[in-house]
DSSP file (Angstrom, degrees, kcal/mol; ACC not computed):
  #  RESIDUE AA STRUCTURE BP1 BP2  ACC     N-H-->O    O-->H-N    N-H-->O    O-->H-N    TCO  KAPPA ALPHA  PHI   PSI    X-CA   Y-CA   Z-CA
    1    1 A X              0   0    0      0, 0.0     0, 0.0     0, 0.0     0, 0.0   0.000 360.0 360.0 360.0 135.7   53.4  -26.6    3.0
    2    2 A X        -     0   0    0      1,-0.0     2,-0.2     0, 0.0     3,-0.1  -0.511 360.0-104.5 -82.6 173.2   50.0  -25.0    2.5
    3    3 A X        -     0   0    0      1,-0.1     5,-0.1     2,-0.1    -1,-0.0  -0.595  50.8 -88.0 -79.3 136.9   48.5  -24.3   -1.0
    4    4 A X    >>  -     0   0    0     -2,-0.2     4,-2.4     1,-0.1     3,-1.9  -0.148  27.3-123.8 -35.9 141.8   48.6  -20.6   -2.1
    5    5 A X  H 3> S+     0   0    0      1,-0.3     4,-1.8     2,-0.2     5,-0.2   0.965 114.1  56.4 -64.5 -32.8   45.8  -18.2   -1.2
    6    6 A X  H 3> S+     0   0    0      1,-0.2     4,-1.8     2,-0.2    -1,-0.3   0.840 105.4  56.0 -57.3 -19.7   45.2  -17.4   -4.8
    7    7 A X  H <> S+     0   0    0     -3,-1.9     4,-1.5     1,-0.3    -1,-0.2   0.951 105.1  51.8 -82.9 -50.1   44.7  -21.1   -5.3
    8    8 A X  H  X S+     0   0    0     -4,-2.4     4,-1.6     2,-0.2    -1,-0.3   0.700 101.0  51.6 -46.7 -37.9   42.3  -21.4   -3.0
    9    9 A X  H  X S+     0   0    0     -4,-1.8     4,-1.4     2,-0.2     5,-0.3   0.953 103.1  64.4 -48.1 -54.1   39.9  -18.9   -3.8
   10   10 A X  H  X S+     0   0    0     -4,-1.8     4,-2.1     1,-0.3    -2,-0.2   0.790 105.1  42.5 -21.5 -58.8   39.9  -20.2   -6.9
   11   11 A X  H >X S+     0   0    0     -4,-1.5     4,-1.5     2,-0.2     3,-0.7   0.975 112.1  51.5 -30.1 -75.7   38.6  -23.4   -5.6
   12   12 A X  H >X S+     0   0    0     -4,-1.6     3,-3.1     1,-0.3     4,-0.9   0.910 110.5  54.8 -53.1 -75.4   36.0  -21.8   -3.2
   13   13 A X  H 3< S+     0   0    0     -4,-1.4     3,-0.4     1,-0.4    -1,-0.3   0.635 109.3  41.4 -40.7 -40.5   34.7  -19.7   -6.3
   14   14 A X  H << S+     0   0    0     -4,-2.1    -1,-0.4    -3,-0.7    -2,-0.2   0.782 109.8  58.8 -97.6   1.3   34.0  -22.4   -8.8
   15   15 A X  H << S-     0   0    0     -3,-3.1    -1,-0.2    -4,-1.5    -2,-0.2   0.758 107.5-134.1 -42.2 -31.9   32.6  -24.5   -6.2
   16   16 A X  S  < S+     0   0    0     -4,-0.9     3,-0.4    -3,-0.4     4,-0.3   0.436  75.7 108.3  84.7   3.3   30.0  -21.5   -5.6
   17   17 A X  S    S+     0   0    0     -5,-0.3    -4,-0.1     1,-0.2    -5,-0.1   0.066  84.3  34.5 -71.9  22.8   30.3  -21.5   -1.9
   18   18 A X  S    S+     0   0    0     -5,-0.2     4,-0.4    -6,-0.1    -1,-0.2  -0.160  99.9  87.7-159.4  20.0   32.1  -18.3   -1.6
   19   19 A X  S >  S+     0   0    0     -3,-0.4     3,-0.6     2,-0.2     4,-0.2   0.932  80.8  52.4 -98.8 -37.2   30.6  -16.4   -4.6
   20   20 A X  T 3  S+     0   0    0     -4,-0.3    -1,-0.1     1,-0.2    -3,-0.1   0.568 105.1  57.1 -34.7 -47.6   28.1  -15.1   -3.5
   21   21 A X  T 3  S+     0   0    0      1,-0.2    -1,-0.2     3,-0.0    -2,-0.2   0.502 109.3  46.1 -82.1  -3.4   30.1  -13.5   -0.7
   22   22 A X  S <  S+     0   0    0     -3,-0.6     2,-0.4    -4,-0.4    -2,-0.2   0.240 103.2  72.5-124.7  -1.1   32.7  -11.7   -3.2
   23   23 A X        -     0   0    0     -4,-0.2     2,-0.2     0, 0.0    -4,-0.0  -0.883  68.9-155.0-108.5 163.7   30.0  -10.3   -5.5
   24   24 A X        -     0   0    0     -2,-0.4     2,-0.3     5,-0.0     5,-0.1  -0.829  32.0 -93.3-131.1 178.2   27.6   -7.3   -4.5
   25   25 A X        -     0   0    0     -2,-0.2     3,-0.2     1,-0.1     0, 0.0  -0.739  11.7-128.1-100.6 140.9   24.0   -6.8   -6.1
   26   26 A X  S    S+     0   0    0     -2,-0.3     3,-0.5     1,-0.2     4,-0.2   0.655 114.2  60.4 -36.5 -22.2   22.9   -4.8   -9.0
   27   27 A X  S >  S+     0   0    0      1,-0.2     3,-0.7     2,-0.1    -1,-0.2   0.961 116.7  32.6 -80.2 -53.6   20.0   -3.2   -6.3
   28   28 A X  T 3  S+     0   0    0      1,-0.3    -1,-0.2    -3,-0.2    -2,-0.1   0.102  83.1 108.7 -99.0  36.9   23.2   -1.7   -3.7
   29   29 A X  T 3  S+     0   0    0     -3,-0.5    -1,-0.3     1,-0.3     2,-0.3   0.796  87.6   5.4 -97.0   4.4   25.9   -0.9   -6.3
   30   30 A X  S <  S-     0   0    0     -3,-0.7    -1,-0.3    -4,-0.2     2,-0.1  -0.936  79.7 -90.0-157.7 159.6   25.4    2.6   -5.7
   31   31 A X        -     0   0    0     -2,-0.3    -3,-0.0     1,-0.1    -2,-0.0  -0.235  41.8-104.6 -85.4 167.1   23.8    5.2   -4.0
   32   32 A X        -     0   0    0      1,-0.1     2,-0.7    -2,-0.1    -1,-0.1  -0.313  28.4-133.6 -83.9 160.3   20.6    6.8   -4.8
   33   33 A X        +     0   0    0      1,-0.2    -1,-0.1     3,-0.1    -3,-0.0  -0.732  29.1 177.7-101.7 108.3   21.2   10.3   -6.3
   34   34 A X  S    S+     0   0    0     -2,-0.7    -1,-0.2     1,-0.1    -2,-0.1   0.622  77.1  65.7 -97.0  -6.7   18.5   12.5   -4.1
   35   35 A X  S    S+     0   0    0      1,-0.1     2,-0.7    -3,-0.1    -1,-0.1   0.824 102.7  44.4 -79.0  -5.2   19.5   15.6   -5.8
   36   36 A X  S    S-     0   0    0      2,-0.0     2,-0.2     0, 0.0    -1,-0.1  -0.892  90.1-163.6-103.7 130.3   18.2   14.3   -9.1
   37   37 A X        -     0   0    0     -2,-0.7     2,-0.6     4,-0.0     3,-0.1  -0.646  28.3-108.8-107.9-171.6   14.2   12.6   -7.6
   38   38 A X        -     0   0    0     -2,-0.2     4,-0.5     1,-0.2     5,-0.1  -0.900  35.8-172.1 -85.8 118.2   12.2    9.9  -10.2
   39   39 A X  S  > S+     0   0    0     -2,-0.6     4,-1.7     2,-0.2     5,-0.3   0.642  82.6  68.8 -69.7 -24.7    9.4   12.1  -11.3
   40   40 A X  H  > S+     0   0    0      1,-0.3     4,-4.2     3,-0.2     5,-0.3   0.977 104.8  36.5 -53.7 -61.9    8.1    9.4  -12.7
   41   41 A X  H  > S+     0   0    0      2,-0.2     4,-2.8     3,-0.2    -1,-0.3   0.890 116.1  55.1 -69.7 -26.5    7.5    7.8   -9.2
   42   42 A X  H  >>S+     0   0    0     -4,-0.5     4,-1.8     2,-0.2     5,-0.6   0.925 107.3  50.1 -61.7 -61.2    6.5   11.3   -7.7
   43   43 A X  H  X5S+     0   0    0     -4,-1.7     4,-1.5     1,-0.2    -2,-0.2   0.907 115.2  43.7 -35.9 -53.8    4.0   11.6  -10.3
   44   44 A X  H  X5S+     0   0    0     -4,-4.2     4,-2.5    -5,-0.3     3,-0.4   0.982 117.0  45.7 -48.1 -62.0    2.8    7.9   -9.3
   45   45 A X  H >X5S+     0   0    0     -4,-2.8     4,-2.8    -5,-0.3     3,-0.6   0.805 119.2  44.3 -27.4 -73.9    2.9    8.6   -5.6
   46   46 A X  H 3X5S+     0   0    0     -4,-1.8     4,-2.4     1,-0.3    -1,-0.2   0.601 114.3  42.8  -0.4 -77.4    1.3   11.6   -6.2
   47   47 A X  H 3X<S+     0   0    0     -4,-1.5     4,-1.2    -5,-0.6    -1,-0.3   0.737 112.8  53.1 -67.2 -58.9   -1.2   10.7   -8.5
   48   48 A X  H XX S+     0   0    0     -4,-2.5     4,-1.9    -3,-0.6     3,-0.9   0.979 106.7  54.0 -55.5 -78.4   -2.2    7.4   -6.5
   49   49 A X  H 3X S+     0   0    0     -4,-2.8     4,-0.7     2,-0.2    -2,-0.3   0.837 113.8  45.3 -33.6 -41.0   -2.6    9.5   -3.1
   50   50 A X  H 3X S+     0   0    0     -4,-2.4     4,-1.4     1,-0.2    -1,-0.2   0.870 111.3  49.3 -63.3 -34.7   -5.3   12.0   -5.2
   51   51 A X  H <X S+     0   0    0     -4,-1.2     4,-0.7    -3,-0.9    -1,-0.2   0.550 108.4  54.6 -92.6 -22.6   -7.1    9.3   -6.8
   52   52 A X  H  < S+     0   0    0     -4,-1.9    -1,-0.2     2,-0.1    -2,-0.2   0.693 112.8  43.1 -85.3 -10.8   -7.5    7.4   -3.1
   53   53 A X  H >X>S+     0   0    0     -4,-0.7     4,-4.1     2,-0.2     5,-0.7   0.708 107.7  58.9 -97.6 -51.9   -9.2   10.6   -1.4
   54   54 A X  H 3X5S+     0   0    0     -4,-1.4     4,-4.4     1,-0.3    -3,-0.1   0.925 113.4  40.5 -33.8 -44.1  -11.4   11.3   -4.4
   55   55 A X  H 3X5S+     0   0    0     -4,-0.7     4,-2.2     1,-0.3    -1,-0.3   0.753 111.9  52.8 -84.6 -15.1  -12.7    8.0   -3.8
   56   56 A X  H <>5S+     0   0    0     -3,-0.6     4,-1.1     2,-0.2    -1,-0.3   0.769 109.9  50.7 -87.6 -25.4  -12.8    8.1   -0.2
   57   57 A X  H  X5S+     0   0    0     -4,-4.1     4,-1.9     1,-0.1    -2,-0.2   0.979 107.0  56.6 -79.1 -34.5  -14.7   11.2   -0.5
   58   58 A X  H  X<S+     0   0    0     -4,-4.4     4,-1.6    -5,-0.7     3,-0.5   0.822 107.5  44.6 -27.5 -62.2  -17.1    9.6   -2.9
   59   59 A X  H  X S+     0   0    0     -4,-2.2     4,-3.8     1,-0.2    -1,-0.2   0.680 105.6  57.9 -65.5 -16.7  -18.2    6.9   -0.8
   60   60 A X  H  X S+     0   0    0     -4,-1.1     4,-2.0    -5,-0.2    -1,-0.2   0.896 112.5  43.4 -70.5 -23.9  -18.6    8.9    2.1
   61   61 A X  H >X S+     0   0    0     -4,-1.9     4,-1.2    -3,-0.5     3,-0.8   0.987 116.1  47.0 -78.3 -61.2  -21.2   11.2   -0.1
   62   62 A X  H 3X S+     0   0    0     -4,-1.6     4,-4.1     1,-0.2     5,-0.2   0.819 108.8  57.0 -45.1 -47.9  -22.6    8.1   -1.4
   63   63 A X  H 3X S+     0   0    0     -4,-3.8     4,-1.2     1,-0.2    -1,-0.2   0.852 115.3  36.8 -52.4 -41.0  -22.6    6.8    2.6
   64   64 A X  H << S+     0   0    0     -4,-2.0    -1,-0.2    -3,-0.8    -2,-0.2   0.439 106.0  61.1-101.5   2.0  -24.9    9.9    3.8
   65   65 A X  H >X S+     0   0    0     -4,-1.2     3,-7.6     3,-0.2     4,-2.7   0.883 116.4  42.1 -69.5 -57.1  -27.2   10.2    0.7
   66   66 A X  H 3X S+     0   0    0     -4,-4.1     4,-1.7     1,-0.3     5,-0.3   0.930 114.8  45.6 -65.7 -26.4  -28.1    6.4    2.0
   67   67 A X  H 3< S+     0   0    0     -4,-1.2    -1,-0.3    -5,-0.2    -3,-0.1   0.756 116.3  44.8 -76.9  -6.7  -28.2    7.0    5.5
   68   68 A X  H X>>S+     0   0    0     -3,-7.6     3,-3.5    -4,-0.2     4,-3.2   0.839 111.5  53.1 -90.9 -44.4  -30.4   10.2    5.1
   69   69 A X  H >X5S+     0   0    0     -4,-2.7     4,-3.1     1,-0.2     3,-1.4   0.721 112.1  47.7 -30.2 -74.3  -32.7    8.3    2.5
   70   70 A X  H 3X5S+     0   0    0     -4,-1.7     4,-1.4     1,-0.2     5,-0.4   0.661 115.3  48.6 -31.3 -24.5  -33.1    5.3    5.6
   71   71 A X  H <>5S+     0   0    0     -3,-3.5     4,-1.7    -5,-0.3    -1,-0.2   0.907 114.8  39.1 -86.5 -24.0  -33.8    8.1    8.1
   72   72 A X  H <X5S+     0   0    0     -4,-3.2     4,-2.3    -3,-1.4     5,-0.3   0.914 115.8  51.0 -81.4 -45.9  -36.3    9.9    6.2
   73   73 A X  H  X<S+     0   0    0     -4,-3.1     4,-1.4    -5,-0.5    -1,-0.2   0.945 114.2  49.6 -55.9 -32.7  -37.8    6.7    4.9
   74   74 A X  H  X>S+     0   0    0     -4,-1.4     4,-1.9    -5,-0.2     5,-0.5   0.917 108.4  50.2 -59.8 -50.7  -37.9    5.6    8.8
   75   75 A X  H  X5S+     0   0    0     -4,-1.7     4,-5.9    -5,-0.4    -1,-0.2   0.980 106.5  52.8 -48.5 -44.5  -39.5    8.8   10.0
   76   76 A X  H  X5S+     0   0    0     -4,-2.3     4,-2.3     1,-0.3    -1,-0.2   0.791 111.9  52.6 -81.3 -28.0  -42.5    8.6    7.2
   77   77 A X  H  X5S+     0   0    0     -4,-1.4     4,-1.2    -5,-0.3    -1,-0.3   0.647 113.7  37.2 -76.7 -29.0  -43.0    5.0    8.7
   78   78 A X  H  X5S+     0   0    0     -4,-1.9     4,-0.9     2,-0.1    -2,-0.3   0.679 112.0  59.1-103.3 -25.5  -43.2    6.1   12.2
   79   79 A X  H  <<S+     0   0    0     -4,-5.9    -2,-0.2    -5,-0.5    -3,-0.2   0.984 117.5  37.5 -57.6 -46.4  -45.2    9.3   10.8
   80   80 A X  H  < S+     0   0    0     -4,-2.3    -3,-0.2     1,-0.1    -2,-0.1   0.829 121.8  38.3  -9.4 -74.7  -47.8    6.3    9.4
   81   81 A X  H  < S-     0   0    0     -4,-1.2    -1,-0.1     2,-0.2    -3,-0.1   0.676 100.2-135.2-102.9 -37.6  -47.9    3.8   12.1
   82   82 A X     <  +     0   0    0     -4,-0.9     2,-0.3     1,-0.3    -3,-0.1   0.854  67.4 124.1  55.6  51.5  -47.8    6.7   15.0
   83   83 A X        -     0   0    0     -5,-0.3    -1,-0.3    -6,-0.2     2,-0.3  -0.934  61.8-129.6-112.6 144.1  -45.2    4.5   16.6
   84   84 A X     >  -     0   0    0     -2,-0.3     4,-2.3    -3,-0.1     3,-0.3  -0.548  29.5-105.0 -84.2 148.1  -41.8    5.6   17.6
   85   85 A X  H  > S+     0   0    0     -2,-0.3     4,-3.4     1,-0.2    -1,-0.1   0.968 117.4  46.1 -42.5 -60.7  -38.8    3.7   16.6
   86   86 A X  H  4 S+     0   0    0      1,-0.2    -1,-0.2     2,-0.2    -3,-0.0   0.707  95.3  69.2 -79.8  -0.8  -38.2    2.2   20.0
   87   87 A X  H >4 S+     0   0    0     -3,-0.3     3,-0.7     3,-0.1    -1,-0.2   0.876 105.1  49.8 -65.6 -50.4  -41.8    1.1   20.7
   88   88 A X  H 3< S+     0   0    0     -4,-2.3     2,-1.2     1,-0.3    -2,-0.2   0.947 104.8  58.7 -80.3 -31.0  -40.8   -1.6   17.6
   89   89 A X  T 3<        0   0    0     -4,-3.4    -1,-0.3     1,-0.3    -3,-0.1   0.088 360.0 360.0 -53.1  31.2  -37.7   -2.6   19.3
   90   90 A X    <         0   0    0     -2,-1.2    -1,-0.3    -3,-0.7    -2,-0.2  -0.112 360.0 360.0-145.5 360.0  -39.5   -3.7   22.2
């Protein structure tokens, strides 16, 4: 005669090989509510995306101050020497 099912889960469960499968995780016990949003996380999102362009436009300002300084300083050096740039590459 076999053992009863109840008796058998029983088993499996305080062994721990079947527990796992009969419990669900705090993260998927429900779904997320879109009519109500996090502002808290918008705000982040938000907030994080403004603060990454500011700083990308900075360094781009920063990038062409240095590259005009180098051109101009280049020029005034070939204005000097009366040499061209690709005459000192050669």
């Amino acid at each position: 005669m076999a053992p009863p099912l109840g008796l058998v889960k029983r088993l499996l469960l305080r062994s721990g090989s079947l527990s796992h499968t009969l419990t669900r995780s705090a993260f998927i016990a429900r779904n997320p509510d879109h009519t109500k949003p996090n502002w808290g996380k918008v705000g982040l999102t938000f907030g994080t995306a403004a603060a990454l362009w500011v700083l990308l436009f900075k360094q781009h300002n920063e990038d062409v101050m240095e590259y005009e300084r180098r051109r101009e300083e280049r020029e005034k050096h070939d204005a000097c020497t009366g040499c061209s740039y690709v005459d000192n590459m050669l």
